[in-house]
C-alpha positions in Angstrom: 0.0 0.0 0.0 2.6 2.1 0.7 3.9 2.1 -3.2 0.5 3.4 -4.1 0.5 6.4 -1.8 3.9 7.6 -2.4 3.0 6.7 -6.4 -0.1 9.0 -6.3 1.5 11.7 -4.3 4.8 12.2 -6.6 1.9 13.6 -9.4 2.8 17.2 -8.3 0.6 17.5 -5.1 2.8 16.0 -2.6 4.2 18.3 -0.8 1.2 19.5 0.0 0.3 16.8 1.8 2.0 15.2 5.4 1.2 12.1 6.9 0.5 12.1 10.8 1.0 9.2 12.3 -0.7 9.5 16.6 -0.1 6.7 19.1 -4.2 6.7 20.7 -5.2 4.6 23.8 -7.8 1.7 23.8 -10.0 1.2 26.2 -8.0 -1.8 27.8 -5.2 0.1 28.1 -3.2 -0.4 25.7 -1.8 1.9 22.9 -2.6 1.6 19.4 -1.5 4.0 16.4 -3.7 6.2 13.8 -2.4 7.1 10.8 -3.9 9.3 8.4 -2.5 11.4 4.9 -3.4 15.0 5.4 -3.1 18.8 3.9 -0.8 20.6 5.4 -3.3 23.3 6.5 -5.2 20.5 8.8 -2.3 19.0 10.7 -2.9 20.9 13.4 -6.7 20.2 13.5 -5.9 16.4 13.1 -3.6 16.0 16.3 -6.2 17.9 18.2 -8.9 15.5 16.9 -11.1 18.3 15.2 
């Protein structure tokens, strides 16, 4: 999967783009990870779950 994101991002719109990666905690306790693609204008809003 990864070859098909960084394929379709190299078409000139890339470096608009980040990919956040947030550890999140489960409700047994243990820690998971979220991982998302996102502008760069919404990072911010991302992390702070908006």
């Amino acid at each position: 999967m990864a070859k098909k994101v960084v394929a379709s991002l190299q078409k000139g719109g890339g470096k608009e783009h980040t990919k956040v990666i947030k550890m999140v905690k489960s409700d047994k306790g243990s820690f998971g990870f979220k991982s998302e693609i996102v502008h760069n204008d919404k990072v911010k809003d991302w992390f702070n779950g908006k």
